[in-house]
MMTF fields as JSON, N, C-alpha, C and O atoms, coordinates in Angstrom:
{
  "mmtfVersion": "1.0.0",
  "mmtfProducer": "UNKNOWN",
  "numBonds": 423,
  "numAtoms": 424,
  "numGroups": 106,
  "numChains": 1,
  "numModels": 1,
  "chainsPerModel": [1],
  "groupsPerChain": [106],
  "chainIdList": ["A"],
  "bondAtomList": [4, 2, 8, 6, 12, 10, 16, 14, 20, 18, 24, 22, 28, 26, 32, 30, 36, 34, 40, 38, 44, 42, 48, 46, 52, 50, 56, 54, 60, 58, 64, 62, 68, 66, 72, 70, 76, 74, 80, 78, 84, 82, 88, 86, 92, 90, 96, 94, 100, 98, 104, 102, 108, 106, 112, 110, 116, 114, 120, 118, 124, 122, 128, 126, 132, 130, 136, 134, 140, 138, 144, 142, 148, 146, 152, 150, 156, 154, 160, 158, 164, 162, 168, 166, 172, 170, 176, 174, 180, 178, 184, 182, 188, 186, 192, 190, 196, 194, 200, 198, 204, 202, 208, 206, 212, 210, 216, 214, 220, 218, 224, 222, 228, 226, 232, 230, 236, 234, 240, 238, 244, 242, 248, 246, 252, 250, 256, 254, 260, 258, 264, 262, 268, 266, 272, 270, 276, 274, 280, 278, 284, 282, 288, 286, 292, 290, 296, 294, 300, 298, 304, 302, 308, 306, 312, 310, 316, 314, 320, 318, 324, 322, 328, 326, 332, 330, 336, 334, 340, 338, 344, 342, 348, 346, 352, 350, 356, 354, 360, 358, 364, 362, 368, 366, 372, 370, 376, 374, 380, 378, 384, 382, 388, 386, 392, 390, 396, 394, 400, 398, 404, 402, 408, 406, 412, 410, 416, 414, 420, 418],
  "bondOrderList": [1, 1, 1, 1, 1, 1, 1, 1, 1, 1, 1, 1, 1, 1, 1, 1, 1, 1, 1, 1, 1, 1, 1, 1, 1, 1, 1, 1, 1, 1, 1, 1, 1, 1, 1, 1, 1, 1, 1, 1, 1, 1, 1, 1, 1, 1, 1, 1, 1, 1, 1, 1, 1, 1, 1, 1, 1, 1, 1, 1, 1, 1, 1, 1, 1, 1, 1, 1, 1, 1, 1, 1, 1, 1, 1, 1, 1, 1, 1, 1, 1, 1, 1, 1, 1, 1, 1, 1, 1, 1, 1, 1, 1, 1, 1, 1, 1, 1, 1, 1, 1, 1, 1, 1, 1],
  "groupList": [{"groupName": "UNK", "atomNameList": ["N", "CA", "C", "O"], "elementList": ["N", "C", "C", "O"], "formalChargeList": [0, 0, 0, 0], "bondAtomList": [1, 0, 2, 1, 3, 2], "bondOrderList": [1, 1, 2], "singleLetterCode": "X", "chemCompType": "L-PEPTIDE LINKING"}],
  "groupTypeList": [0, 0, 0, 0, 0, 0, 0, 0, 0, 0, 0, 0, 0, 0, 0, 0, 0, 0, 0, 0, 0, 0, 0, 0, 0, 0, 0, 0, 0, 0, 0, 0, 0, 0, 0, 0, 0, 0, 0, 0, 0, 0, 0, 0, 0, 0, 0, 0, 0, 0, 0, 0, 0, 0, 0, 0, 0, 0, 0, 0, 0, 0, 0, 0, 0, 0, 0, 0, 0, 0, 0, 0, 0, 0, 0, 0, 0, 0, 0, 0, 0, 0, 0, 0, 0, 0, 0, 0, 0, 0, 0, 0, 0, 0, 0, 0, 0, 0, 0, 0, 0, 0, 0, 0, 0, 0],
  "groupIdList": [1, 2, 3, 4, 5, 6, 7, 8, 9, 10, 11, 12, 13, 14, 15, 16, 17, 18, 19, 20, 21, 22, 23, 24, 25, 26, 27, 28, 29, 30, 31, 32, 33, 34, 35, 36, 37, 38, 39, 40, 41, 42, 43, 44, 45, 46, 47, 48, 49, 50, 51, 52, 53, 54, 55, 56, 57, 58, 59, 60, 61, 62, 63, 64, 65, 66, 67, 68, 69, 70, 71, 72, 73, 74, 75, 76, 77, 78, 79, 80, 81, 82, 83, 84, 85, 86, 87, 88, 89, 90, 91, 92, 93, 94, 95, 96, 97, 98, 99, 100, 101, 102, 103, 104, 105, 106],
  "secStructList": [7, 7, 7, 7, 1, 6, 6, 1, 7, 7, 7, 6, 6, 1, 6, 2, 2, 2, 2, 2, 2, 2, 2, 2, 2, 2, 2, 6, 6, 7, 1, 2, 2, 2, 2, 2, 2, 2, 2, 2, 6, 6, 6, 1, 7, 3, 3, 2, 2, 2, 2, 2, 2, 2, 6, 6, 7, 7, 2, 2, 2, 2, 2, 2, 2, 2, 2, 2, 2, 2, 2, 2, 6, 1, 3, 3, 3, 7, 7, 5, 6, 6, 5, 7, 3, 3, 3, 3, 1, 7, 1, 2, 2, 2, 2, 2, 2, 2, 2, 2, 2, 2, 2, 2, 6, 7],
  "xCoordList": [-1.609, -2.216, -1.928, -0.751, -2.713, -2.486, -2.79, -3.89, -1.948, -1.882, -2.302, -1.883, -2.993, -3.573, -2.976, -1.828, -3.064, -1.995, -1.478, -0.307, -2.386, -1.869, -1.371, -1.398, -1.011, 0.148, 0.941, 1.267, 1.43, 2.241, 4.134, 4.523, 4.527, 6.187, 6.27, 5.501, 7.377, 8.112, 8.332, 8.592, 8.363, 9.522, 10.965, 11.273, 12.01, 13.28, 13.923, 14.981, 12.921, 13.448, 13.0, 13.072, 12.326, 11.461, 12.034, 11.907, 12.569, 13.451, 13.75, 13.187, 14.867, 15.402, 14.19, 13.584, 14.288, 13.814, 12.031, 11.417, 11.778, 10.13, 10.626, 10.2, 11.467, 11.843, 12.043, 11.302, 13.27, 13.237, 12.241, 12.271, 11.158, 10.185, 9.134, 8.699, 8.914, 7.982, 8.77, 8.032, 10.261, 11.078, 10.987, 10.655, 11.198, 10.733, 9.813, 9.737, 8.302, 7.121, 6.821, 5.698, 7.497, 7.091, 8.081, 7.823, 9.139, 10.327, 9.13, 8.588, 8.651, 7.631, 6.524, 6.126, 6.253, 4.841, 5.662, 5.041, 6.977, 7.392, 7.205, 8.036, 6.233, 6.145, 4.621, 3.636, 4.548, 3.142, 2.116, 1.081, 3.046, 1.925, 1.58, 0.371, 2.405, 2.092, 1.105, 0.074, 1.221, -0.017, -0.71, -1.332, -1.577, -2.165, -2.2, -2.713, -2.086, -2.579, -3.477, -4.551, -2.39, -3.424, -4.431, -5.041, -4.845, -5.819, -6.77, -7.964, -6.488, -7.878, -7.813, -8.925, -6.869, -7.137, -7.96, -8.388, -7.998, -8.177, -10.673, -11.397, -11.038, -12.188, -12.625, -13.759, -11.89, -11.98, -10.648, -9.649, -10.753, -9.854, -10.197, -11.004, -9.232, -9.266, -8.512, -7.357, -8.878, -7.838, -7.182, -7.718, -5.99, -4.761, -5.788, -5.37, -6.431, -7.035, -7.63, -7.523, -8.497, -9.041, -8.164, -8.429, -7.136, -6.149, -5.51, -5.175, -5.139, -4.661, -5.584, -5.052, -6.793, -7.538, -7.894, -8.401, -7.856, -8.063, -6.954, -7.039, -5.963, -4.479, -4.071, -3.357, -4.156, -4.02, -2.795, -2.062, -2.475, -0.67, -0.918, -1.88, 0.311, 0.668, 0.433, 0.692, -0.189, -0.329, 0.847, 0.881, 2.3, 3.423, 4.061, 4.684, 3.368, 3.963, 3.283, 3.997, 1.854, 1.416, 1.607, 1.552, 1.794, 2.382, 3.757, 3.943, 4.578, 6.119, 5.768, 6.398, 4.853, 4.69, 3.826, 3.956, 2.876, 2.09, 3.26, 3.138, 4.375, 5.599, 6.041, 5.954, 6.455, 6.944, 5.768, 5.737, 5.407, 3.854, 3.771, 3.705, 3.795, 3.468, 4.829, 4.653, 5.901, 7.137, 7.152, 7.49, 6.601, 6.291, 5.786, 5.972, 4.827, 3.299, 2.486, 2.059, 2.372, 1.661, 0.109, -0.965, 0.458, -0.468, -1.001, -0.158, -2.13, -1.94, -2.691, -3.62, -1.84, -2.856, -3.946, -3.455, -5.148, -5.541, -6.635, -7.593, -5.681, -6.194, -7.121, -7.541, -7.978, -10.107, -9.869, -9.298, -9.934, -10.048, -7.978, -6.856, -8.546, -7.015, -6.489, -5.398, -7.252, -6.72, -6.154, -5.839, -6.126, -5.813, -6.082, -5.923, -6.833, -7.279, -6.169, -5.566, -6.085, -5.352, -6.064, -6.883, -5.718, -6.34, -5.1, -4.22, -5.306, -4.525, -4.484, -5.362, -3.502, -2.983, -3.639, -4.015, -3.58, -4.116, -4.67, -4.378, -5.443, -6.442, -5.5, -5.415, -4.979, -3.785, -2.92, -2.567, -2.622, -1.823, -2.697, -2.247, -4.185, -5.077, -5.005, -4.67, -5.221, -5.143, -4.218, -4.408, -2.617, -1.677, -1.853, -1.778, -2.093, -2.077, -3.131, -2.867, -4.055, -5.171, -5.21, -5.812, -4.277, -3.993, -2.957, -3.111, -2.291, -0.856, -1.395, -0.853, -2.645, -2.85, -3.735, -3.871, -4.678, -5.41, -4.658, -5.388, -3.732, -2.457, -1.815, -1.452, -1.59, -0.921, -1.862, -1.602, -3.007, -4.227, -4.885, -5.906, -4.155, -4.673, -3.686, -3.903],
  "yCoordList": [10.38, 10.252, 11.516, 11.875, 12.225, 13.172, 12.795, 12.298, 12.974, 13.151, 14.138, 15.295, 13.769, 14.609, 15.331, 15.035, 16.646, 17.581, 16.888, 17.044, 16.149, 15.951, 14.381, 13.523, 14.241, 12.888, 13.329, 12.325, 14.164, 14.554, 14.667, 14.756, 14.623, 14.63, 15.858, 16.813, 15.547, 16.836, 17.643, 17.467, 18.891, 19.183, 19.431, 19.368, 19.721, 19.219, 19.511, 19.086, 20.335, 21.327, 21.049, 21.811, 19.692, 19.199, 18.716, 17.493, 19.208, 18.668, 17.007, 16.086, 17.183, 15.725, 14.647, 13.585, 15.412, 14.72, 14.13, 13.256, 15.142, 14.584, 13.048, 11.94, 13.319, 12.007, 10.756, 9.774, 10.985, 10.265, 9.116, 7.917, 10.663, 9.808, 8.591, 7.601, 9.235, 8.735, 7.399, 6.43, 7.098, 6.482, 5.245, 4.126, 5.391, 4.57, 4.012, 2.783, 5.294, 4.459, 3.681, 3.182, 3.405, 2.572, 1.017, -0.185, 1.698, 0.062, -0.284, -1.368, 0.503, -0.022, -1.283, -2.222, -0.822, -1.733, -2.474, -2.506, -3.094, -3.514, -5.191, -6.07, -5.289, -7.221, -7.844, -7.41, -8.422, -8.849, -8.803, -8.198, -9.776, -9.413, -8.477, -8.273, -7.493, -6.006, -5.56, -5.036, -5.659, -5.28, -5.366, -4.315, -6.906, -7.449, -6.937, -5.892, -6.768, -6.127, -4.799, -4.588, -3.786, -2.583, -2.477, -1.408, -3.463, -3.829, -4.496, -4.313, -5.245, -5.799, -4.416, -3.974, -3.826, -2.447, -1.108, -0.092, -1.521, -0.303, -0.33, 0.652, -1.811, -1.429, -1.319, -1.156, -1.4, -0.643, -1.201, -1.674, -1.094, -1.723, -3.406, -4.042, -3.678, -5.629, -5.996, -5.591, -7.018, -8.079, -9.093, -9.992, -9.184, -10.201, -11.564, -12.089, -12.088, -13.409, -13.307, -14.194, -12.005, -11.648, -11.487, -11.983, -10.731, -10.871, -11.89, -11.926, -13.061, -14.296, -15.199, -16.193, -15.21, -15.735, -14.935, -15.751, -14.085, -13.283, -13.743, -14.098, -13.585, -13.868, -14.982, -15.573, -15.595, -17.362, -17.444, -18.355, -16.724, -16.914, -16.852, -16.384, -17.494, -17.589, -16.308, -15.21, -16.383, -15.413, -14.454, -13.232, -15.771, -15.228, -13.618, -12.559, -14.448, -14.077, -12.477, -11.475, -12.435, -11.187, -10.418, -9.199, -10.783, -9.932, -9.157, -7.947, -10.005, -9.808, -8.357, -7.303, -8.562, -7.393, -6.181, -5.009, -6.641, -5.82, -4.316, -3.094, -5.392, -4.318, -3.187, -1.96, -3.911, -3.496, -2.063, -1.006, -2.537, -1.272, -0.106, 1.11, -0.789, -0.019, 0.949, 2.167, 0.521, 0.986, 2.273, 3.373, 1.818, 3.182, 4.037, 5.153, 3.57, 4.864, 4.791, 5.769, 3.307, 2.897, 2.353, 2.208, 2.147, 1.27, 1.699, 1.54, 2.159, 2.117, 0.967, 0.216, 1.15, -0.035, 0.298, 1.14, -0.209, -0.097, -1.438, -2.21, -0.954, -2.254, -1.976, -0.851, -3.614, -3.75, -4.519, -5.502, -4.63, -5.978, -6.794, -6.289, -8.27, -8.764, -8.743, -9.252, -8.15, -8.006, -6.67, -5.803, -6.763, -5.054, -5.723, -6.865, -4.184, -3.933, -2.902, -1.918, -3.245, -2.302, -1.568, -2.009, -0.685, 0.304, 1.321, 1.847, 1.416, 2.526, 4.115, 4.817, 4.138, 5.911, 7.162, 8.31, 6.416, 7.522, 6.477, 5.282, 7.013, 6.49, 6.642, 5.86, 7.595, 7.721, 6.654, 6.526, 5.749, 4.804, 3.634, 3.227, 3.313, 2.481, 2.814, 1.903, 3.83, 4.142, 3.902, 3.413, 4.162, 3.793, 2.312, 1.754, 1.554, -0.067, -0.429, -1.21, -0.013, -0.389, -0.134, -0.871, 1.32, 1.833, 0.525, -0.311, 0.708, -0.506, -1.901, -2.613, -2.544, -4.068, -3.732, -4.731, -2.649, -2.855, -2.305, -2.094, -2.008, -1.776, -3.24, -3.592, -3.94, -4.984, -6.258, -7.191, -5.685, -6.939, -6.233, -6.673, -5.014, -5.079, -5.776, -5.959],
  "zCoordList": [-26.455, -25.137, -24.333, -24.377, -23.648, -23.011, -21.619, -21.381, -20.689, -19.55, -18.539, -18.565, -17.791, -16.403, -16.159, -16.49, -15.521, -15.157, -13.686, -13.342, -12.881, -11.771, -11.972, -11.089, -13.04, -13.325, -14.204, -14.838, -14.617, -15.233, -14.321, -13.157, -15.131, -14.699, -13.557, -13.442, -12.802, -11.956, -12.483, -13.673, -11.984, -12.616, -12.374, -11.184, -13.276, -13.518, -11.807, -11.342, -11.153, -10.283, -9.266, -8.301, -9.218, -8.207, -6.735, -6.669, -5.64, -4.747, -5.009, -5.602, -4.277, -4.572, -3.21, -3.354, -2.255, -1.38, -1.203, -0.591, -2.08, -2.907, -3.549, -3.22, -4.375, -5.18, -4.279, -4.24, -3.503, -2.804, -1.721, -1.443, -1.253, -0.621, -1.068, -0.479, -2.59, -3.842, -3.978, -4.155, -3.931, -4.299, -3.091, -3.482, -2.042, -0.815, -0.959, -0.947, -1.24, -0.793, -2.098, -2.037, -3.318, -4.565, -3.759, -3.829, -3.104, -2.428, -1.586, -1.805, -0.653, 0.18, -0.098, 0.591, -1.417, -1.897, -3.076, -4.138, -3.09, -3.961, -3.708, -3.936, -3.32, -3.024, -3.413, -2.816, -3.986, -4.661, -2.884, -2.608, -1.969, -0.595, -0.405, -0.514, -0.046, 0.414, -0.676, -0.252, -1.8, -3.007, -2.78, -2.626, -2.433, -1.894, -0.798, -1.198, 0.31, 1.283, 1.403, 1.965, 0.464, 0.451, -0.437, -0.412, -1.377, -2.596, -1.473, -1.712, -0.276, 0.623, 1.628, 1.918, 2.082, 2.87, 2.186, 2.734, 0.827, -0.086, 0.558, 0.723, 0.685, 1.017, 2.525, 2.976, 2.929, 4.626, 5.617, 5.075, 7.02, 7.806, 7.548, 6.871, 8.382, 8.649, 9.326, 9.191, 10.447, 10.753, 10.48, 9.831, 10.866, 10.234, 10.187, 9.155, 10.478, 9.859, 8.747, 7.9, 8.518, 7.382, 6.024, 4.929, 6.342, 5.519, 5.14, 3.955, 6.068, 5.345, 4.904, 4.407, 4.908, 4.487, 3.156, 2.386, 2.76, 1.679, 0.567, -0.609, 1.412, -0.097, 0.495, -0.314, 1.522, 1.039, 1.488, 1.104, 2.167, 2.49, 4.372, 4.982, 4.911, 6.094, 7.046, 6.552, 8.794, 9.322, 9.494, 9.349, 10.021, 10.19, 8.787, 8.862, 7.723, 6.218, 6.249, 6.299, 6.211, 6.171, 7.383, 7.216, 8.433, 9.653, 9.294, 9.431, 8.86, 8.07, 7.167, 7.26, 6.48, 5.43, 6.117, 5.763, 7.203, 7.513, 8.344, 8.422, 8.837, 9.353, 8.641, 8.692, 8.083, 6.615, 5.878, 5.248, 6.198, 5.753, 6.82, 6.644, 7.879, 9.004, 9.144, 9.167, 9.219, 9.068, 8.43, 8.869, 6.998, 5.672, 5.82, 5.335, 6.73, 7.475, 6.016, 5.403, 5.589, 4.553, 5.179, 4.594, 6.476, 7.287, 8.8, 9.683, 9.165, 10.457, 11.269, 10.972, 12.522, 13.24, 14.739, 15.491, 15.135, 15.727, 17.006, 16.971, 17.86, 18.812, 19.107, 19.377, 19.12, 19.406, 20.503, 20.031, 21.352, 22.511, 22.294, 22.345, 22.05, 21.989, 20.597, 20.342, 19.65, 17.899, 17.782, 18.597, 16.624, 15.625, 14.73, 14.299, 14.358, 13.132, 11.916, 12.344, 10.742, 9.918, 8.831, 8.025, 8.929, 7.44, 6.881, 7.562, 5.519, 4.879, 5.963, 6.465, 5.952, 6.279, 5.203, 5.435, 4.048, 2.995, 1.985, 2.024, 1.141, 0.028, -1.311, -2.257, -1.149, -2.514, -3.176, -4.348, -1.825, -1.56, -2.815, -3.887, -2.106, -2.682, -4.015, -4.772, -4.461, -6.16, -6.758, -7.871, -6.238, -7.112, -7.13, -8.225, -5.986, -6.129, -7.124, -8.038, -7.015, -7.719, -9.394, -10.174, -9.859, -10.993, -11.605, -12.495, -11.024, -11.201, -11.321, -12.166, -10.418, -11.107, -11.943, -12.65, -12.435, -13.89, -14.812, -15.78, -14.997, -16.253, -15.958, -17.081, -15.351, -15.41, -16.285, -17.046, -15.693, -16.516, -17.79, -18.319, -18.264, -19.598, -20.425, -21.623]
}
């Protein structure tokens, strides 16, 4: 199997603090919700009803994670009237989630 040049390993010499960040933002999205979250953020913004109605879990529950995201600068948010709306910070984000559940379902 040959690998992409732009997925290929660090190198050995690669700051620590690259690692580190890479290292966070994988803790970041380490919860099947949050997955779920940026896999329904990955096709545009949405509001928190949309989202719990999407993955079926509690408003309180995805608010909990939506922090948690937002925290990462995985997530940003933007107020419409009395809601917010959320969308990904970056699209990069969407691909690794999206790469990661179709390797999981092959």
């Amino acid at each position: 199997m040959t690998v992409p040049p732009s997925y290929r390993a660090a190198p050995t010499n690669e700051p620590i603090r690259a690692l580190q960040a890479a290292s966070d933002l994988l803790k970041a999205l380490a919860s099947p919700v949050r997955l779920g979250i940026v896999r329904e953020l990955s096709d545009g913004e949405k509001y928190v009803h949309e989202l719990v109605a999407a993955l079926g879990v509690s408003q309180p529950l995805v608010s909990q994670h939506l922090r948690v995201l937002r925290t990462s600068r995985i997530v940003t948010a933007h107020r419409q009237a009395r809601e917010i709306r959320y969308g990904l910070t970056d699209d990069h984000v969407a691909h690794i989630v999206l790469d990661a559940v179709r390797h999981a379902q092959e």
